[in-house]
C-alpha atoms as one frame of an Amber mdcrd trajectory, in Angstrom:
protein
 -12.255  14.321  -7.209 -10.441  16.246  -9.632  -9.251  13.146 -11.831 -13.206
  12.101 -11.985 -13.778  15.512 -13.305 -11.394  14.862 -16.121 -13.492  11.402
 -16.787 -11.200   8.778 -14.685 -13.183   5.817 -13.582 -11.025   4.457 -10.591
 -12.047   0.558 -10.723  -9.076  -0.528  -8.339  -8.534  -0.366  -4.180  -4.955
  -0.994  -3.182  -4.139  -1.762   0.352  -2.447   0.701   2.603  -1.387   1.246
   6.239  -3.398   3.687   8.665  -3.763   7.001   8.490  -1.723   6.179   4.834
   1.382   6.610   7.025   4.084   3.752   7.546   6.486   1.617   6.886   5.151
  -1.148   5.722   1.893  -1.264   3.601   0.216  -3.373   6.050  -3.062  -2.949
   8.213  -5.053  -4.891  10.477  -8.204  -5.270   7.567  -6.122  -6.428   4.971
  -2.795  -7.326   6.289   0.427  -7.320   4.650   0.950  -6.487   1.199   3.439
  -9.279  -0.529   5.706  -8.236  -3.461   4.234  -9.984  -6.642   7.351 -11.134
  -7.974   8.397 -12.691  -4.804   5.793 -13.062  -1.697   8.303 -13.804   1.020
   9.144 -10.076   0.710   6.867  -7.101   1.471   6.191  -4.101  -0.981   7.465
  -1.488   1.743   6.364   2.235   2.492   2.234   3.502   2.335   1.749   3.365
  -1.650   3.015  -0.247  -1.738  -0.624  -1.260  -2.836  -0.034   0.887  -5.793
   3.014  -0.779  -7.000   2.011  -4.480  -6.305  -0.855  -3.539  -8.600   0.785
  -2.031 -11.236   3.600  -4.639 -10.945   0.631  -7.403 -10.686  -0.398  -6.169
 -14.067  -3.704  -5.691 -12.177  -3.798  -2.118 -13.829  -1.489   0.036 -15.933
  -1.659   3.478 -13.904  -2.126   3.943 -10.230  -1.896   6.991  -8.046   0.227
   7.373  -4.684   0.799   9.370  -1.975   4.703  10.458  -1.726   6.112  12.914
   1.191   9.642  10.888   1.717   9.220   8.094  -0.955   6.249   6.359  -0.601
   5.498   6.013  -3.850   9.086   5.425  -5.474  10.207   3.297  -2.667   7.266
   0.430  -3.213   7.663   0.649  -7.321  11.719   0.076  -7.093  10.753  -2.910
  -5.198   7.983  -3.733  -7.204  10.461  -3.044 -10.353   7.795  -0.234 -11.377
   8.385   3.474 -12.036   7.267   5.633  -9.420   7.050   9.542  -9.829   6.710
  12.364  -7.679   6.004  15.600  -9.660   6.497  18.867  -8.442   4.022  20.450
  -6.373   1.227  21.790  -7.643   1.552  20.110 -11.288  -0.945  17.616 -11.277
């Protein structure tokens, strides 16, 4: 809510495993998430969706969750960066 106050205009749903929580970005909807670059391997961790995205070229900023590398774990595999700021920053 607080990017829309600032005027983003979110136009992209990335796929994500229950609760946002897991090894895999896979769920029972949408299934697994494939790396773009090569789709016999997976995208890993909860904020895969993000990185396949971004590394999809599908969009040029996404955000992610990130507790124990959920976001930087996907976008090394994706070959995307993925940062965690400190808390409270953004």
């Amino acid at each position: 809510s607080r990017l829309r106050k600032e005027g983003a205009i979110p136009f992209v749903k990335t796929n994500l495993p229950p609760f946002g929580f897991g090894q895999q970005t896979r769920n029972d909807v949408f299934g697994l998430t494939r790396n773009p670059y090569c789709v016999s391997k997976t995208v890993t961790a909860s904020s895969g969706g993000s990185a396949a995205a971004l590394a999809a070229r599908m969009t040029i900023i996404a955000d992610a969750s990130d507790i124990g590398g959920s976001a930087r774990c996907p976008a090394a595999a994706c070959n995307v960066v993925g940062f965690r700021p400190s808390h409270g920053v953004i």
